[in-house]
C-alpha positions in Angstrom: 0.0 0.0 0.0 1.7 3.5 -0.8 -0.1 6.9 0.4 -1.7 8.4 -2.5 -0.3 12.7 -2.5 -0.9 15.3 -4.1 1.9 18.3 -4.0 1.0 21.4 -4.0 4.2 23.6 -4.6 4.9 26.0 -7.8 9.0 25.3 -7.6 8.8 22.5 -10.5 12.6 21.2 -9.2 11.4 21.0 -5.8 8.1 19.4 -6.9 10.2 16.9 -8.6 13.1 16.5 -5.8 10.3 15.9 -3.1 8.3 13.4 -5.4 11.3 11.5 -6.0 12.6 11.6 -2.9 9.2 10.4 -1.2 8.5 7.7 -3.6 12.2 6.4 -3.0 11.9 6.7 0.8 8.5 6.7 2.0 6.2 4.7 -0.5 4.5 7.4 -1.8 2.3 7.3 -5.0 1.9 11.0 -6.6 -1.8 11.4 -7.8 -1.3 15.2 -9.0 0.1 18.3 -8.5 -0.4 22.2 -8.8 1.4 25.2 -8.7 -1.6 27.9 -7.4 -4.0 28.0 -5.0 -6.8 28.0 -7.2 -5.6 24.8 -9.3 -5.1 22.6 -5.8 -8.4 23.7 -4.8 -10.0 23.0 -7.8 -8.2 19.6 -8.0 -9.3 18.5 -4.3 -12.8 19.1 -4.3 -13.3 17.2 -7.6 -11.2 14.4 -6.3 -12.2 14.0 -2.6 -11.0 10.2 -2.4 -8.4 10.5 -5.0 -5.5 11.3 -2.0 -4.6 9.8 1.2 -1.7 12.9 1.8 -1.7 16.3 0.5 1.8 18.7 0.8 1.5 22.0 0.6 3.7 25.1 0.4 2.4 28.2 2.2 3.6 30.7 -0.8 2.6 29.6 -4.1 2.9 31.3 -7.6 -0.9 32.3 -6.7 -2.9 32.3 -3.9 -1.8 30.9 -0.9 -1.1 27.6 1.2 -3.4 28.6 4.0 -6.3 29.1 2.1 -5.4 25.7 0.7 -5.5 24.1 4.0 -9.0 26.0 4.8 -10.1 24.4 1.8 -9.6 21.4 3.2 -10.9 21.7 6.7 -13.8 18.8 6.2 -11.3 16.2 4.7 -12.3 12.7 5.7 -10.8 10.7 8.4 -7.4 9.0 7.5 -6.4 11.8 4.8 -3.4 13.6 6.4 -2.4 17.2 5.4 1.2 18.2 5.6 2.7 21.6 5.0 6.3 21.8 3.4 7.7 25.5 3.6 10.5 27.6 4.2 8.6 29.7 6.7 7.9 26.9 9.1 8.3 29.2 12.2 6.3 29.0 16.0 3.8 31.1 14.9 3.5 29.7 10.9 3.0 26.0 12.7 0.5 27.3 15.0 -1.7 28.8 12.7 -1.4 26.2 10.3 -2.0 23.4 13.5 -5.5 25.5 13.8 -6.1 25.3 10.2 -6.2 21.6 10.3 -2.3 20.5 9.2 -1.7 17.0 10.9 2.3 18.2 10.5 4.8 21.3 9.5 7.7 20.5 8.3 11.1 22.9 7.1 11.6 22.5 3.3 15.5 23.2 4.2 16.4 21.5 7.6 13.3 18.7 8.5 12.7 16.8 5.2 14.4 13.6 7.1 11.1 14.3 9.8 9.0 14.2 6.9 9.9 11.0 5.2 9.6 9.7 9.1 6.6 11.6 9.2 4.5 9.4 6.1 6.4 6.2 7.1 5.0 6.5 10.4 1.3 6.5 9.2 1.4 5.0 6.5 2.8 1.8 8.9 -0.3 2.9 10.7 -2.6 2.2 7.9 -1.1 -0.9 6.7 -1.8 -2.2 10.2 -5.5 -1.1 10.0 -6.3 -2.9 6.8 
């Protein structure tokens, strides 16, 4: 079983770096991607079941992370949310804790915590089925 994600992040080298990196480390299956808030918003609420992990980066070519998290606020139980930034600070993690984020996560110092992060649940859900 490998956690279906959707990346939303408009750095296309990153984007590719942290899909290759996740499906090497932490059996992740990319499902889809965008680079603006409107796209990722677009692309969740047509495919509500498509993901079991979404990664998003607060400042995106449009639009913005957090409003892509608030998007998200009724996701259903077992879909994680993650957000990957470089403006992971106290107060960046709180607010994004009370938007609903199950974890933040430093694009430049914690992608190791990450990868520990999806391996840790996703060992969860291949205990629960």
């Amino acid at each position: 079983m490998k956690f279906r994600t959707f990346i939303v992040e408009d750095s296309a080298t990153i984007r590719q770096n942290l899909t290759e990196t996740l499906q090497e480390m932490a059996l992740v299956e990319p499902v889809g991607s965008a680079e603006t808030e409107h796209d990722a918003k677009r692309w969740l609420a047509r495919n509500p079941d498509a993901w079991d992990l979404v990664i998003v980066d607060l400042f995106l070519r449009e639009g913005s992370g957090l409003n892509v998290l608030e998007a998200l606020a009724r996701c259903k139980r077992g879909q994680r949310i993650i957000v990957l930034s470089n403006h992971a600070t106290r107060d960046v993690r709180w607010r994004c804790a009370q938007l609903g984020a199950d974890a933040v996560f430093d694009k430049s110092t914690e992608i190791d915590e990450l990868i520990e992060f999806c391996m840790k649940h996703l060992g969860r859900e291949l205990e629960a089925h």
